[in-house]
PALOVEX-561946 format. One record per residue (C-alpha): residue number from 1; x negated, y negated, z. Coordinates in steps of 0.05 Angstrom, whole numbers. Each point is the difference from the previous one (the first is absolute). Layout:
! PALOVEX-561946
   resi       xx       yy       zz
    NUM        X        Y        Z
...
This chain:
! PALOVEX-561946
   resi       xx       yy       zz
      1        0        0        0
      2      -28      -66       -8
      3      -15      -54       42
      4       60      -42      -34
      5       52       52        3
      6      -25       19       78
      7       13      -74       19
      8       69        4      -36
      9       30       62       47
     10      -32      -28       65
     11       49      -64      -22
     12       52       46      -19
     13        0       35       70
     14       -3      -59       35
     15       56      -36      -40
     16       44       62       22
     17      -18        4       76
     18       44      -43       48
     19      -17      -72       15
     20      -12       -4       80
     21       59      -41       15
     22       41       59      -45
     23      -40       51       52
     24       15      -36       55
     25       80       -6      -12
     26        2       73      -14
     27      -31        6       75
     28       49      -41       26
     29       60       30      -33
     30      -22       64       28
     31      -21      -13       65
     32       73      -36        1
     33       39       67      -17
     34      -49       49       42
     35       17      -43       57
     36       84       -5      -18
     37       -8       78       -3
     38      -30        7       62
     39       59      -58       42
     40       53       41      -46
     41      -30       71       33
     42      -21      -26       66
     43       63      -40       13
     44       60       12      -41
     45       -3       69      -31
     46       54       44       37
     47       12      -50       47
     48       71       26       17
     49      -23       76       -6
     50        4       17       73
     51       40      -21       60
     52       -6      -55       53
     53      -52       14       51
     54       28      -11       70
     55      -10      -42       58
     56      -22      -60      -55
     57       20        8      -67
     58       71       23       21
     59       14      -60       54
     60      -21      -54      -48
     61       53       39      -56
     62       53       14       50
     63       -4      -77       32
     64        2      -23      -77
     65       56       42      -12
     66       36      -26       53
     67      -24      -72      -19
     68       37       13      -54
     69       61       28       28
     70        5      -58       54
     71      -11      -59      -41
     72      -45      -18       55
     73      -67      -24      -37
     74      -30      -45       64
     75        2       67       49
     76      -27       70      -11
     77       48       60       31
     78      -21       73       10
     79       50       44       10
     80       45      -46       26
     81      -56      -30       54
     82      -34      -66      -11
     83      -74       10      -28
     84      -57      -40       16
     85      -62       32      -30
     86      -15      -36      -70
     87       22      -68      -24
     88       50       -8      -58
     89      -45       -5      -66
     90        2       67      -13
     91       72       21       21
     92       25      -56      -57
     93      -45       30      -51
     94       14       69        7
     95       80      -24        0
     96      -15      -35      -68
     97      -29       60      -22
     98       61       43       31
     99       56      -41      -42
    100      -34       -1      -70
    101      -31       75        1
    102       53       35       56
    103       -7       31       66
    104      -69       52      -12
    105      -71        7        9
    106      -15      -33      -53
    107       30      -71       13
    108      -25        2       73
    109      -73        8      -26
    110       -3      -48      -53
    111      -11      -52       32
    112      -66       33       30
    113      -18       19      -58
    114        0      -69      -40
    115      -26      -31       78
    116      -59       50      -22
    117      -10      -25      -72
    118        3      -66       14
    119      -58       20       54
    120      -40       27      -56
    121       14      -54      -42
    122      -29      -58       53
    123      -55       45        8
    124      -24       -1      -68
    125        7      -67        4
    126      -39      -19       46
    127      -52       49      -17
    128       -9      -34      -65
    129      -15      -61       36
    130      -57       31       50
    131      -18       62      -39
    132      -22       15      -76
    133       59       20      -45
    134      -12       74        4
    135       -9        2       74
    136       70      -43       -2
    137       24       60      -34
    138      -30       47       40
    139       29      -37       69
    140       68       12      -27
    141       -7       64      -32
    142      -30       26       66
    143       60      -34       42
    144       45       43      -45
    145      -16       60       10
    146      -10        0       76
    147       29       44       38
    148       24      -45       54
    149       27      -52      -61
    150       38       58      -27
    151       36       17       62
    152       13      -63       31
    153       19      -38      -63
    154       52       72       -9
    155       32      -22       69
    156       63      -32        3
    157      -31      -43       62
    158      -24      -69        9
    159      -81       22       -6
    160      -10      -12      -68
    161       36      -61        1
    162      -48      -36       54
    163      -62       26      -38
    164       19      -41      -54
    165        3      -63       38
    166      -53       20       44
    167      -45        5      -62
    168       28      -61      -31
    169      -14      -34       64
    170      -71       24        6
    171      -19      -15      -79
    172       19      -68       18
    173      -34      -11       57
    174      -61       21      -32
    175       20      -52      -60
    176       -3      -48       66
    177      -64       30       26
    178      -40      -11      -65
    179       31      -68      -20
    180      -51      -55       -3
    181       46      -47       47
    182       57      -16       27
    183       42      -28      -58
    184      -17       62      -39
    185       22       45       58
    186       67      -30        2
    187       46       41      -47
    188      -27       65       20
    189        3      -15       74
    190       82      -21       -7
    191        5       64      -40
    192      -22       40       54
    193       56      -26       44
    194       46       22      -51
    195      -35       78        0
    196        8       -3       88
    197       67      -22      -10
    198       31       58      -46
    199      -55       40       49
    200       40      -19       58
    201       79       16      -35
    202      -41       68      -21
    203      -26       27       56
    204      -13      -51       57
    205      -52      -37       31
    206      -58       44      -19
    207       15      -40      -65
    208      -36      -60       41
    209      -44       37       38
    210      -47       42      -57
    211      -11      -67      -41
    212      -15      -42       54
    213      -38       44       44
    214      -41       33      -57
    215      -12      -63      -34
    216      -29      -41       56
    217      -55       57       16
    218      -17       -9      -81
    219       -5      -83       16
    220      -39       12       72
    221      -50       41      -44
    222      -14      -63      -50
    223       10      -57       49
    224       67      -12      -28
    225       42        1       66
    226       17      -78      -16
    227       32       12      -63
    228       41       58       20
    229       16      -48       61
    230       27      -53      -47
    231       31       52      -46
    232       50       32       68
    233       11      -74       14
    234       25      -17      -63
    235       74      -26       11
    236       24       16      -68
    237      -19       65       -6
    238       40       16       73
    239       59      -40      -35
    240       -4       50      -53
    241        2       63       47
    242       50      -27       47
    243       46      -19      -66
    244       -8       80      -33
    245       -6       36       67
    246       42      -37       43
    247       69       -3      -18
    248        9       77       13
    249      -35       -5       65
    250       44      -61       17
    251       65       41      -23
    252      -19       69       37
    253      -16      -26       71
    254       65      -49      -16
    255       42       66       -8
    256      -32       52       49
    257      -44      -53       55
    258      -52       34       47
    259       20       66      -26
    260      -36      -10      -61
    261      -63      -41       35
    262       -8       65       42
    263       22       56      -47
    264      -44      -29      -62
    265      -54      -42       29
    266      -13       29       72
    267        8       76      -20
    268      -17       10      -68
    269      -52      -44       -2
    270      -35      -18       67
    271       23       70       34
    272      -27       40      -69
    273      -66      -41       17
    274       -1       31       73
    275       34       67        2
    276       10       56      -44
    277       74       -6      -27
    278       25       59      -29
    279      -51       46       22
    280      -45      -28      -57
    281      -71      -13       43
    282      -67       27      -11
    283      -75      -22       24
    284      -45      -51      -21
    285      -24       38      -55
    286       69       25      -26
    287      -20      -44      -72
    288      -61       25      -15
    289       28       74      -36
    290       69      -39       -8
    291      -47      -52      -52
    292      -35       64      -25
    293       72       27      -23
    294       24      -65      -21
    295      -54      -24      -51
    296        4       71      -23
    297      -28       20      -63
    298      -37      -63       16
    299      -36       23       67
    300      -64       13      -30
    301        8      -71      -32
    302        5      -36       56
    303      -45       32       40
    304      -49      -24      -54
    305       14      -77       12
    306       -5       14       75
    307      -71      -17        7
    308       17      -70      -34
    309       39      -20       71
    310      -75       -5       27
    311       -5      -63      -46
    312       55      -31       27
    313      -21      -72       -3
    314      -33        7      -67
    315       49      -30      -44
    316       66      -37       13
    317       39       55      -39
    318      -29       56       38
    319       18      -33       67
    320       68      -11      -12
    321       12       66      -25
    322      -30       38       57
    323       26      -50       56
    324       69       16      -31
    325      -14       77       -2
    326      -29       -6       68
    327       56      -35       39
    328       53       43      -27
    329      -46       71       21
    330      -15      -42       71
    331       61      -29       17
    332       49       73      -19
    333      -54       36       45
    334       11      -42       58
    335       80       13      -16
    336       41       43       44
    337       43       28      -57
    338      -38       33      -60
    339       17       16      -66
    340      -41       11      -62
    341       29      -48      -47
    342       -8      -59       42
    343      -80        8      -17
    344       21      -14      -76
    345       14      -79       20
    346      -76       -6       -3
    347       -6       51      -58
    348        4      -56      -57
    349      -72      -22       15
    350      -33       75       -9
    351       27        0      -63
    352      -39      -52      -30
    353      -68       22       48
    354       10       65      -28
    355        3      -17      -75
    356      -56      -41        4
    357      -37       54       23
    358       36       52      -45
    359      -67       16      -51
    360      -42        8       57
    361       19       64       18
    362      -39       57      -25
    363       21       55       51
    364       47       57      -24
    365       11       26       61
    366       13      -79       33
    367       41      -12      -55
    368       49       62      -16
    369        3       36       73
    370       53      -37       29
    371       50        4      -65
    372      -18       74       -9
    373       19        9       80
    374       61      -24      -12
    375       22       29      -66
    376      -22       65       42
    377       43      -13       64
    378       58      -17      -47
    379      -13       63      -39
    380       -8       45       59
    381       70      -27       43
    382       47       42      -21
    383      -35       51       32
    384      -26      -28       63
    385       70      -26       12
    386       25       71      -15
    387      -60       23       47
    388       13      -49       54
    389       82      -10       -4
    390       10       75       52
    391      -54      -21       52
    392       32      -69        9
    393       40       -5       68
    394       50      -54      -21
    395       67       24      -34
    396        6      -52      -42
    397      -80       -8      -17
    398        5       81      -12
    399       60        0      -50
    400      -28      -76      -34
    401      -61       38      -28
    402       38       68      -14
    403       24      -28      -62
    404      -42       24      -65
    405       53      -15      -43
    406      -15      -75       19
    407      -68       11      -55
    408       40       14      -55
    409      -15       38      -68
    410      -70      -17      -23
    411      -19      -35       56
    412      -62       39       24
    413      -24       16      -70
    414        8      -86      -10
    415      -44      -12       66
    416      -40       54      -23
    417      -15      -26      -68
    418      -15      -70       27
    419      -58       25       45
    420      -29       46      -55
    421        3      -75      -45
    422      -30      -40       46
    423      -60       61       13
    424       -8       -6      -72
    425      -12      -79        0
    426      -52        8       68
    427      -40       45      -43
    428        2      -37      -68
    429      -70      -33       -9
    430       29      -81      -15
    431      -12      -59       47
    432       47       12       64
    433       41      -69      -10
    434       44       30      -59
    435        8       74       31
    436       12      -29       70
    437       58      -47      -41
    438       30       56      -30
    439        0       49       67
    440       38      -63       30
    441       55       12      -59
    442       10       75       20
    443        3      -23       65
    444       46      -57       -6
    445       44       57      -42
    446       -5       49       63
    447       26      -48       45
    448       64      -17      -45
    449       11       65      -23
    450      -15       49       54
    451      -15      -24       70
    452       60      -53        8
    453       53       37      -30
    454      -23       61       37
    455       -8      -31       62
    456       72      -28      -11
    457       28       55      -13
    458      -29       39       55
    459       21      -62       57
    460       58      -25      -32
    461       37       45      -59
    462       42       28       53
    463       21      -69       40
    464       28      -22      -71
    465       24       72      -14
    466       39      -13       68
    467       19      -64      -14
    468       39        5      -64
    469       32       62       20
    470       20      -37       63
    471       32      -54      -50
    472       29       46      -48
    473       40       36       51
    474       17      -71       31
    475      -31       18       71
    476       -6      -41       63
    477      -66        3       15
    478      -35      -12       67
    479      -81        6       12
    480      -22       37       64
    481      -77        0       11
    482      -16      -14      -67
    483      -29      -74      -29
    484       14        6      -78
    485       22      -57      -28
    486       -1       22      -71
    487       53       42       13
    488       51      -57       15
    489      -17      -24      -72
    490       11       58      -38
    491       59       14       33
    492       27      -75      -12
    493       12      -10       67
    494      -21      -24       79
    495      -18       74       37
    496       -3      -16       78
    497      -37       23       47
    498       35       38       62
    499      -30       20       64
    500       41       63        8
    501       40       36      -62
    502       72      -28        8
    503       53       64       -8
    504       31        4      -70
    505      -63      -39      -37
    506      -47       16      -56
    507      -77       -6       31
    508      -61      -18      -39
    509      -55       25       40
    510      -70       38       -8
    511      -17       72       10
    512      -44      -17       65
    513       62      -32       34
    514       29       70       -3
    515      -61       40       18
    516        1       -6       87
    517       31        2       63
    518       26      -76       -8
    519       56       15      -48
    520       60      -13       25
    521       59       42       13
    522       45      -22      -52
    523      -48       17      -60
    524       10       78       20
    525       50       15      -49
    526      -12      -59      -57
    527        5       23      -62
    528      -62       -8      -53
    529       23      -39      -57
    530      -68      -11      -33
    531      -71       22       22
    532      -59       -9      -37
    533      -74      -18       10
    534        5      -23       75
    535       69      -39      -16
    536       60       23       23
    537       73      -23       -4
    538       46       28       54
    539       80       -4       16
    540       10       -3       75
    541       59       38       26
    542       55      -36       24
């Protein structure tokens, strides 16, 4: 070939390869639908596939419902009693979602779900801002397919809700934190008052309390404890909370007085912070493995940006993200009352430590143990509960985990597949960033396709079995030892609780209640209108 005609296909070839701004948009278009696929798996794929999960998920439906029912849209009702637990925000989104989809699982975790989204969404955003695009991406991408993001933004609750504004609140305050003065910090300090102020109709003061608390450690790092000063004294951004927060507040104690100071503000929020309510309490390190699980198929991750919270005052960025994580692990420890998803309001920060250090992971074994653990738990429970269900001492705990049929048809050989997948992608010789992302989409699947709906099914197929049977036969129902709220929803209808069956009534009640010497009398001859998995329905003779 000659020299002419070798200079005329190099031009050719380059003529036909992209341009780098034609490269780059193809990058963006598909980081954009790799991370929709992931917030469509993670969050919204089968999200009405299994029932309500009882004590939380089925209150919040069952005071909706009844919402509903009353007309009353100040006041929350459970079963008939006056509840205190949660503020309103998410008991008028979940009604919304009630009257335009109808009365399922479905409509009750939408608004989670889209609460979730719209948490991915602001972290991308923000990650563009203090990251490079790809580790934007990978923030997000790695907040999707979390383990404790899939579950929590699943939950018809008020959790995924306040992580929103929590992170909204946060990402603004650092937008303070790095402004170059005053004027600049203006806007995004008055938007944070907006972010505490759904906080606070979402959940409560905790709203208040992660922002402020977390953010004035980041300032006291960087000698910035005047500006955050200036920033809580700032009258119009108090004007702004008072004006979106405090009209419910105003109408609630107007209606119910010192019963709501002491039933929402002294016991579910002071008392939670002192005592154990519910029986949820654990020791100072209870969040260590419940972090471990939560970040899951993550851990490995994480516990490769650990090492960066030794360089703490390094950079402004760093220090506000680990302040943030750090309150949040601190303060929940020192908390009475325990439970693992509480951890996940100082999750958002890992996120982006952990995709900035996503390429420098080189271990297999750091990287792929802790998904390949849990693909081989999940994989393995149908026969450890099958193992474990006749040793257990508890009637109802014994017949909950007798239930194989709960597993369905293809369910071990899916679990099974999964882990054989994801042992595939540990071995494959690529850089771990890509295999690790696609373990965390058979993950992601795993959670929405196998553990919740067995899990649900296991707990809570037979309350809603129960329940509509109970409506389709038009029963009275009364509840006797048992707390499951979800079962007032399915059936349509308030179920209260008695202290002793009355003569002549249907009972709702557990098969541990039945299982003793305190049973009373009258149950001796009831007749067993359902039992199933632990739940039993029983008509008491007259």
């Amino acid at each position: 070939m000659s020299a002419r005609a070798g200079r005329a296909c190099v031009r050719l070839r380059g003529a036909g390869a992209p341009s780098p701004a034609v490269r780059a948009a193809i990058r963006a278009w598909a980081s954009a639908v790799l991370l929709a696929a992931a917030v469509w798996l993670g969050l919204f794929f089968r999200l009405g596939a299994f029932p309500l999960f009882d004590v939380d998920e089925g209150a919040f439906g069952e005071a909706t419902r009844e919402m509903l029912a009353r007309g009353d849209y100040v006041s929350t009702w459970l079963n008939g009693l006056p509840r205190f637990d949660k503020p309103i925000l998410a008991y008028w989104l979940q009604a919304a979602s009630l009257q335009l989809f109808g009365a399922d699982e479905f409509a009750l975790r939408l608004p989670s779900a889209l609460a979730g989204g719209a948490w991915i969404a602001a972290l991308l955003a923000f990650g563009q801002r203090v990251l490079d695009r790809d580790g934007a991406w990978a923030a997000a991408f790695i907040a999707a397919t979390t383990a404790g993001v899939n579950v929590i933004g699943r939950g018809a609750i008020a959790d995924a809700l306040l992580n929103l504004f929590l992170a909204l609140a946060m990402f603004d305050l650092y937008r303070v934190f790095a402004a170059p003065d005053d004027a600049a910090a203006a806007v995004p300090r008055r938007r944070v008052y907006l972010w505490m102020a759904l906080g606070l109709l979402a959940k409560g003061p905790v709203a208040l309390l992660v922002p402020g608390a977390a953010s004035a450690l980041a300032f006291g790092l960087h000698g910035g404890l005047g500006r955050w000063w200036r920033g809580v004294r700032d009258p119009a951004g108090w004007l702004i909370l008072v004006g979106v927060a405090g009209p419910w507040y105003a109408l609630e104690y107007a209606r119910r007085g010192d019963a709501f100071l002491a039933g929402f503000f002294v016991h579910h929020n002071v008392e939670r912070f002192l005592a154990p309510l519910q029986g949820h309490g654990g020791g100072p390190l209870y969040y260590v493995p419940a972090l471990l699980l939560l970040l899951l198929p993550w851990t490995g991750l994480f516990l490769a940006a650990l090492p960066g919270v030794r360089h703490l005052r390094a950079h402004p960025l760093d220090s506000f993200l680990w302040c943030w994580f750090l309150f949040v692990l601190g303060f929940f420890s020192l908390a009475a009352t325990k439970l693992p998803h509480y951890l996940l309001y100082g999750a958002t920060p890992l996120f982006i430590l952990m995709a900035r250090v996503r390429g420098d992971v080189r271990s297999n074994a750091l990287a792929f143990a802790p998904p390949l653990l849990f693909l081989g738990v999940l994989a393995a429970l149908p026969a450890l509960l099958r193992w474990q269900a006749p040793a257990a001492r508890n009637a109802w705990v014994r017949e909950t985990l007798a239930r194989p049929e709960a597993f369905g048809p293809g369910w071990q050989a899916t679990a099974v597949a999964l882990l054989l997948v994801v042992l595939l992608t540990a071995c494959w010789r690529a850089p771990v960033w890509p295999r690790l992302a696609a373990t965390a989409v058979a993950c992601s699947y795993a959670v929405a396709v196998l553990l919740l709906p067995a899990l649900g099914e296991l707990q809570q197929g037979p309350v809603k079995e129960a329940a509509l049977l109970a409506r389709q036969a038009g029963w009275d129902v009364r509840r006797w030892r048992i707390d499951a709220p979800s079962f007032s929803f399915y059936r349509g209808a308030v179920t209260p609780a008695v202290d002793a069956p009355p003569p002549g009534a249907v009972i709702l009640t557990r098969a541990d209640a039945l299982d003793g010497p305190a049973v009373p009398d009258g149950l001796a001859g009831a007749r067993t209108l359902y039992r199933k998995g632990g739940i039993v329905l029983l008509r008491v003779p007259d």
